[in-house]
C-alpha positions as CSV (number, residue, x, y, z in Angstrom):
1,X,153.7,79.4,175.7
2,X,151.6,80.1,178.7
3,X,152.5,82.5,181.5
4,X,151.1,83.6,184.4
5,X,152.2,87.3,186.1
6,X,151.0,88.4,189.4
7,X,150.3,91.8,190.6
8,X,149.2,93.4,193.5
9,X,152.1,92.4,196.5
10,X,153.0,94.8,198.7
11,X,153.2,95.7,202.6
12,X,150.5,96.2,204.5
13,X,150.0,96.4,208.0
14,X,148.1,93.4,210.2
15,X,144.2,93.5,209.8
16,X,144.5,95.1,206.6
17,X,143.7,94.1,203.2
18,X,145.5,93.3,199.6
19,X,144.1,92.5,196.5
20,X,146.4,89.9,194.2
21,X,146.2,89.4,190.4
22,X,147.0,86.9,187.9
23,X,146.8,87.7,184.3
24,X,146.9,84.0,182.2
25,X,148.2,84.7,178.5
26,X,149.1,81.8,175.8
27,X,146.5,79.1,176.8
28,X,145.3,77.6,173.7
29,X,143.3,74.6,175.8
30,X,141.3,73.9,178.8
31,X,142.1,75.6,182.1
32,X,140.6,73.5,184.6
33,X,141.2,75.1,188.0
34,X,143.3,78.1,189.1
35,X,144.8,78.4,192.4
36,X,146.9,80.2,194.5
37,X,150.1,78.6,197.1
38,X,152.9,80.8,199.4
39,X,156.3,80.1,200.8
40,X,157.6,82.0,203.4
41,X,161.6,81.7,203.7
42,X,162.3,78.8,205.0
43,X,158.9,76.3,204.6
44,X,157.3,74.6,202.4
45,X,154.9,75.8,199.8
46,X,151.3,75.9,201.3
47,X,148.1,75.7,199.6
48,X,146.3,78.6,199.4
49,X,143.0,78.0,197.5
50,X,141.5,76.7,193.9
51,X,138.5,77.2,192.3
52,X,137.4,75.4,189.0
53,X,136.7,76.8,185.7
54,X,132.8,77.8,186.9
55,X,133.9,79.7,189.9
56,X,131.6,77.2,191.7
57,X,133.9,75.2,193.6
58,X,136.7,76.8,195.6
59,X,138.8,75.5,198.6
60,X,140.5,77.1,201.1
61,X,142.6,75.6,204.7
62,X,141.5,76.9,207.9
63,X,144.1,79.3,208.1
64,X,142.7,81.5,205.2
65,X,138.8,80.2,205.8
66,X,136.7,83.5,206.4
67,X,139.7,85.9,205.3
68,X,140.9,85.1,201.7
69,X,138.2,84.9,198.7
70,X,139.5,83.3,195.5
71,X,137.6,84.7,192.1
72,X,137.9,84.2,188.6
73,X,137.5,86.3,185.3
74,X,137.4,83.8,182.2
75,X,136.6,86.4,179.8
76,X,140.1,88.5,180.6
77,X,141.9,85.0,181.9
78,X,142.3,86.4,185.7
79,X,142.2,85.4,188.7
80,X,142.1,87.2,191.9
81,X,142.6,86.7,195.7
82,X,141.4,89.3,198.2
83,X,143.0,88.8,201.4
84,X,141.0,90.5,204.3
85,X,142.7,90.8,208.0
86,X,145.6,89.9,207.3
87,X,148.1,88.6,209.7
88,X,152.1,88.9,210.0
89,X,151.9,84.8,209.4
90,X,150.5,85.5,205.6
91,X,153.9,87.1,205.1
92,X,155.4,84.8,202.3
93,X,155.7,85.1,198.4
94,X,152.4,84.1,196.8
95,X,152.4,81.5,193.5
96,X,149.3,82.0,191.1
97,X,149.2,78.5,189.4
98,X,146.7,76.8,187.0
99,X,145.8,73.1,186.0
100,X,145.2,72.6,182.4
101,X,145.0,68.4,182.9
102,X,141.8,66.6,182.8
103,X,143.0,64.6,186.3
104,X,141.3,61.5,187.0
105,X,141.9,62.0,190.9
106,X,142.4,66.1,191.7
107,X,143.8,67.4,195.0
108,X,143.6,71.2,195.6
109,X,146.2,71.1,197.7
110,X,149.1,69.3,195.9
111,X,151.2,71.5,193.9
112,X,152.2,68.2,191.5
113,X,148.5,69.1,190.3
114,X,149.5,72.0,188.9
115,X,151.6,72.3,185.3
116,X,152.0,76.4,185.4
117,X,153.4,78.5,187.9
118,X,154.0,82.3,187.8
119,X,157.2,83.7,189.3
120,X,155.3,85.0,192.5
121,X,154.9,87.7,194.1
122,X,156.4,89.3,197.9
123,X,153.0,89.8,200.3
124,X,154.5,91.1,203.7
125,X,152.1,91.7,206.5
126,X,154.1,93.6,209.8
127,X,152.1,93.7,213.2
């Protein structure tokens, strides 16, 4: 069964930095792109950022462009997102996901896309 577990959440205060983890156990086929969403209380889940099983392509909206850097480990089945100055409007809980479907037609952003979630965990960024 696969499962994804984040790590790394926390507090931190506005222009500083976190680190997040996902650890990927139980995959026994192709992992096609990992990504990352949030949802703060009340709103939808966003879109983070993606990047494929190279590490070549990533995406990222303009609200993380510049600050957040996905990055992949496919020998220990992590991925990571370093989020530089951060702002009280990253406050949400963050969703490691992963896409194991060979998609004829892929969107970064839509989280129908993605077939595993992990349970999330709370970032909160105070000014």
């Amino acid at each position: 069964q696969v499962q994804l577990v984040e790590s790394g959440g926390g507090s931190v205060q506005a222009g500083g930095s976190m680190r997040l983890s996902c650890t990927l156990s139980g995959a026994t086929f192709p992992i096609y792109t990992m990504g990352w969403f949030r949802q703060a209380p009340g709103k939808e889940r966003e879109f983070v950022t993606s990047i494929n099983w190279s590490g070549i392509t990533t995406y990222y909206p303009d609200s993380v462009k510049g600050r957040f850097t996905i990055s992949r480990d496919n020998a220990k089945n992590m991925v990571y997102l370093q989020m530089n100055s951060l702002k009280p409007e990253d406050t949400a809980v963050y969703y490691c996901a992963v896409n194991t479907v060979n998609r004829l037609r892929w969107v970064a952003e839509d989280t129908k896309m993605y077939n595993y979630w992990g349970q999330g965990t709370q970032v909160t960024v105070s000014s």
